[in-house]
Phi, psi and omega in degrees: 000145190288285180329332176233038159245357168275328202271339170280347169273347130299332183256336145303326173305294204276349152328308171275337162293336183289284212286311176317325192283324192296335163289299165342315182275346181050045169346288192282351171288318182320294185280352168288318157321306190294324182289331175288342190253015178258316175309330188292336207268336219247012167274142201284145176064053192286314234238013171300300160266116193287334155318297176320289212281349178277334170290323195285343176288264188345295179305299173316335187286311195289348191278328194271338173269322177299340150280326157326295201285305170336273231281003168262338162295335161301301243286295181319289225274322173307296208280355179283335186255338165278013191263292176326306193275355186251347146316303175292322181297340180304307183064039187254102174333307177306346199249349171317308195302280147022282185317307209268342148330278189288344159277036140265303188277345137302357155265319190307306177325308191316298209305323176298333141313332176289295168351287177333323209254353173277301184356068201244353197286184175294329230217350159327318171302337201305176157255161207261140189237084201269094204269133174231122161243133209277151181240193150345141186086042170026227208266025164293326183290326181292329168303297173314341167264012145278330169290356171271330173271003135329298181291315160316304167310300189297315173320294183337276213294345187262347182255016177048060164242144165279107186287124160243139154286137185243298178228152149211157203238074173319134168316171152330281182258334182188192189033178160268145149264345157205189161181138167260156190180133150291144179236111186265150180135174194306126161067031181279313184294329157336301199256335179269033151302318208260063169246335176329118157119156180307145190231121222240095183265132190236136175166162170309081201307167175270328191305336195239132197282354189259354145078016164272161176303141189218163170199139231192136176248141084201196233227134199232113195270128189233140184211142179311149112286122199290147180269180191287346193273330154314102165236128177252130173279124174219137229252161222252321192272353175279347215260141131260122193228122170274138213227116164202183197255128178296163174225176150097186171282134175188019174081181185306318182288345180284121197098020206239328170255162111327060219235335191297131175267164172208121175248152168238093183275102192302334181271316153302007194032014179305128186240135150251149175219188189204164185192329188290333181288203168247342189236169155304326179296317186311304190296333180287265196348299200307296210315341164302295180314293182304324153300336158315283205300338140261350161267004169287301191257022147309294201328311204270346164276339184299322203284308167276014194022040204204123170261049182247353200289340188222332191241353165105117175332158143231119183243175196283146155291074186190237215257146227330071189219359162283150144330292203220114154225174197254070188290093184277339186225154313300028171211166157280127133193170175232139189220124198260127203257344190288316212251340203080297172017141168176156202219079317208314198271076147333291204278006181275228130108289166304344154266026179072029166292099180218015188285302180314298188299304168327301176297332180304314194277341191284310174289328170297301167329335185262306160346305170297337187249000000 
């Protein structure tokens, strides 16, 4: 029948694309890897050291899923072709629908497996350390940068990543003026570099009672988290460190202590801050961690004389410095200003639909270089 004389002529296609990703993906190195780190693990005193040996778990854990996922896409792509062949000997109708179901969510897999393979920076791997800050336009901008961690929170969640909140700043009147917040999981920094940079809003404020056009800024900084092998020196006299009462969403403990940290790198005037943990120490450590993590890649802008490989232009948060914007009035669309990219279903957008502009930007990268 012509319909599964398509889908076998697709599914050969996608065979030899299949067999590419697995070079690409470097499989057999993976697993040649995961077996030297079981043997290690399976050495008399693995576990005197529990860092060493819990990073070294870790690692095995993200090495075995990445194989993992590979052999259920054959797996997938195998019974998608006993499906195909038993339609035609069948000469059964019923079953196109079927077919073409697992051939729609086997390319979505795939394509989301490709993705893996732009992934080529250092630091891709990383979990991702991510700041929003409201730009021009008081609190329509601050309502927008809440719907923008709102949007970011829903990718995350749809992409089964873990959201920790770290620090926020409720607006005047409504929205936030800033908030930090992690995104933990495999290729979390991999995939949010390319949201770094101002994000540009045009619509009908609620705010204004005259029911006018507003344009809203703000701005969004994404940085690696760095692991212990990373060492940045900061000098005890170099540290300012503040002490307040948390605000904001943060459960029952939050206002209840001093509990918040705020560091100040004195030489760099680089500020962090934290609130979100339950003790001070807790909130110092992260807020230390976040202070690595920009002044790592201050550093690494020094050197290269350039900031976009980990933090991103810093441009004014305002008129034509942006990335992307997000119109809602008098048309719909979202338009990535880096890639040409652009999408109409404004509120999927806003519900974390953000794969298209991601890849666009993953893909332009590869190009580039």
């Amino acid at each position: 029948m012509f319909e599964f004389e398509q889908y076998r002529q697709q599914l050969e296609q996608n065979a030899d694309v299949l067999s590419k990703l697995k070079d690409a993906l470097h499989i057999s190195r993976v697993l040649d890897e995961v077996a030297e780190l079981e043997a290690r693990a399976q050495e008399p005193g693995f576990w005197d050291d529990v860092e060493r040996a819990q990073k070294i778990q870790t690692k095995v854990k993200h090495l075995q899923n990445k194989v993992d996922r590979y052999a259920r896409l054959e797996r997938e792509h195998e019974d998608l072709e006993v499906l195909c062949e038993l339609g035609v000997e069948a000469e059964d109708k019923s079953l196109v629908e079927e077919l073409a179901a697992g051939m729609d969510k086997w390319q979505h897999d795939f394509e989301k497996m490709r993705l893996e393979t732009l992934f080529t920076g250092e630091y891709d791997g990383s979990n991702a350390i991510l700041t929003l800050h409201a730009g021009a336009g008081g609190t329509e901008a601050q309502d927008w940068t809440e719907m923008l961690y709102r949007m970011y929170t829903r990718w995350a969640e749809d992409h089964d990543f873990t959201v920790k909140l770290l620090d926020i700043l409720d607006g005047d009147e409504a929205g936030l003026k800033s908030v930090s917040f992690m995104v933990i999981g495999d290729n979390a920094y991999g995939y949010m570099k390319s949201e770094m940079g101002v994000h540009r809003l045009v619509r009908i404020s609620p705010f204004d009672s005259s029911g006018r056009r507003h344009t809203s800024f703000a701005s969004m900084e994404v940085m690696p988290e760095l692991d212990d092998s990373i060492k940045i020196d900061i000098r005890a006299e170099d540290l300012r460190v503040d002490t307040y009462r948390a605000s904001g969403a943060g459960g029952q403990h939050v206002n209840k202590t001093e509990s918040a940290i705020r560091l100040t790198h004195l030489p760099t005037g680089v500020v962090v801050s934290c609130q979100t943990e339950r003790s001070q120490i807790q909130n110092r450590e992260t807020a230390m961690g976040m202070l690595k993590a920009k002044l790592f890649a201050l550093a690494r802008a020094a050197q290269m004389d350039k900031i976009e490989d980990l933090k991103g232009n810093q441009m004014d948060i305002a008129w034509g410095s942006q990335i992307r914007s997000y119109v809602f009035c008098p048309y719909t669309m979202v338009k990535d200003h880096r890639t040409g990219y652009e999408q109409v279903d404004v509120d999927g957008v806003m519900d974390g639909d953000l794969d298209g502009f991601i890849n666009a930007y993953l893909s332009g990268m590869k190009i580039e270089k």
